[in-house]
N, C-alpha and C positions, 0 to 999 in steps of 0.2 A: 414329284410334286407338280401339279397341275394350274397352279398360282404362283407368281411370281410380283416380285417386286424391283421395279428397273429407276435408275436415277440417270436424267436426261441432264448434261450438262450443254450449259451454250458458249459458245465462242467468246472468247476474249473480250469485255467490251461492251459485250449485246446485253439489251437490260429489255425485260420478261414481268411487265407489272401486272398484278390480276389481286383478285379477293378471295379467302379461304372460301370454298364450295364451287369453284368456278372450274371449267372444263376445258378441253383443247381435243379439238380435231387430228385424228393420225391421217396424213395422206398418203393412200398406196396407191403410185400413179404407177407401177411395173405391174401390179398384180392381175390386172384385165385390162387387158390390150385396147386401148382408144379409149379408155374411159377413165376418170380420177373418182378412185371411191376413198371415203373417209369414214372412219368411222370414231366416235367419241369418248373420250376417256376424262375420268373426274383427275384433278390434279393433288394428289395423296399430301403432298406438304404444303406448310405455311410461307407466304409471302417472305416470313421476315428470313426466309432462308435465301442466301441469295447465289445466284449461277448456275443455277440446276434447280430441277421438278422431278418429284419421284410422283409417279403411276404406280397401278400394280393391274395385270390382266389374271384373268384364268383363259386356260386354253381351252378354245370348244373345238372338239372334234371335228373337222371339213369345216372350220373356221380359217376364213381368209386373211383374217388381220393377225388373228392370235398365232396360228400355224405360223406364218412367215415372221413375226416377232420372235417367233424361240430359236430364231435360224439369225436372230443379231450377237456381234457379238462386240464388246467393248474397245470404243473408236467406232464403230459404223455409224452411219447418219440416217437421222430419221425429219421428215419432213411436217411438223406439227402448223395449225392455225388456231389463233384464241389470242387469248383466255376468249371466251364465252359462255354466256348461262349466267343466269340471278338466283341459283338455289346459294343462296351468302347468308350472315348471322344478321337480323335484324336490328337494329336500335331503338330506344332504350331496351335493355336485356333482362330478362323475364329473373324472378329467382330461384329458378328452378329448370334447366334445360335438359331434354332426354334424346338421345343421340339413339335408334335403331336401326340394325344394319344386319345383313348377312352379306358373307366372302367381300368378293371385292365390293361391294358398296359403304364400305367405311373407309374409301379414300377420302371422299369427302369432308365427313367428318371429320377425320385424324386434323385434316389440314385447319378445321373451325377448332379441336379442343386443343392444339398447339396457340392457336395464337388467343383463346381465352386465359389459358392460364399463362399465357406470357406476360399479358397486360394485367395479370392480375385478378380477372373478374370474378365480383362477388358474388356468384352466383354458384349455388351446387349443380354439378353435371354427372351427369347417368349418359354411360355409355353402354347400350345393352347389344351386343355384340356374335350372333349366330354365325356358325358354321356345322358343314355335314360332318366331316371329321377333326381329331385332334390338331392332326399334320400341316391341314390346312388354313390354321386360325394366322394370318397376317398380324404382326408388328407384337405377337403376346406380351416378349417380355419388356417392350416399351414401353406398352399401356400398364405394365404392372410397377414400373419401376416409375413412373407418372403418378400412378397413386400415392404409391409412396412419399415420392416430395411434396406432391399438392392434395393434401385431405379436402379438396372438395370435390374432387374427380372419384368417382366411384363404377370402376367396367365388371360390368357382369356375362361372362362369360359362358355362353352355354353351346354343347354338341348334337346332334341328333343323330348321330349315327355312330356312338363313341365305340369306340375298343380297348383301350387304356383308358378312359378319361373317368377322374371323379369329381368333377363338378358337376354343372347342369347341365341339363338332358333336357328339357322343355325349348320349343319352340320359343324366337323372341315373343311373339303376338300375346303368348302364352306368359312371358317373363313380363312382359310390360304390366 
């Protein structure tokens, strides 16, 4: 599988405030020699979760961040800066909000519609949610078991490139 989902936990202590949609910097200061490159990741969970941030990457081929991320392994240290970025849920909230996404670009999101339905909000949310294949659809059965407790949450799931899959097949742009 070529996407992953990783949970960053932080030291004892250390306290990590940010706003659902907000991002953080990965620094790879070993990976080219004299220079610090970074590069950006949305932060997949909610605020209200506290001591750790889940990410999720996909791996790109002769990718420098993602190649040497699949080479960590539980206990190693990874060098983050943030939160930063203003993509966050607006105020007062609309009645009606739609979430569009493929692969990993519903980090984001996940981390806005955990803390809508935490606080309750009355508003219906559509989460329409692309991926190329089945394998690769991130968090399926936690957005399905979300529904289920919160009927205002409604994810629509579709493949483009299914092999098993019987759901939708249409592009998001197409599902919206």
């Amino acid at each position: 599988q070529e996407t992953r989902h990783f949970k960053l936990a932080f030291p004892p202590g250390a306290q990590f405030d940010f706003e659902a949609g907000q991002f953080v910097n990965l620094i790879l200061e070993q990976q080219v020699p004299g220079k610090t490159v970074k590069r950006p990741y949305s932060i997949a969970s909610p605020p209200i979760w506290k001591g750790f941030i889940d990410l999720c990457w996909k791996r790109v081929e002769g990718g420098l961040a993602t190649n040497w991320l699949w080479t960590k392994q539980e206990g190693d240290t990874l060098k983050i800066q943030g939160p930063l970025g203003r993509f966050t849920l607006k105020r007062p909230l609309p009645k009606t909000i739609v979430f569009v996404s493929t692969g990993t670009g519903i980090a984001p999101f996940r981390s806005m519609i955990h803390v809508l339905l935490d606080e309750s909000a009355p508003c219906e949310i559509w989460n329409i949610f692309g991926n190329r294949y089945e394998t690769d659809i991130l968090y399926y059965e936690e957005f399905q078991e979300l529904g289920t407790k919160h009927k205002n949450l409604h994810t629509v799931f579709t493949v483009s490139r299914p092999k098993n899959w019987t759901g939708e097949t249409a592009y998001v742009q197409h599902m919206l």
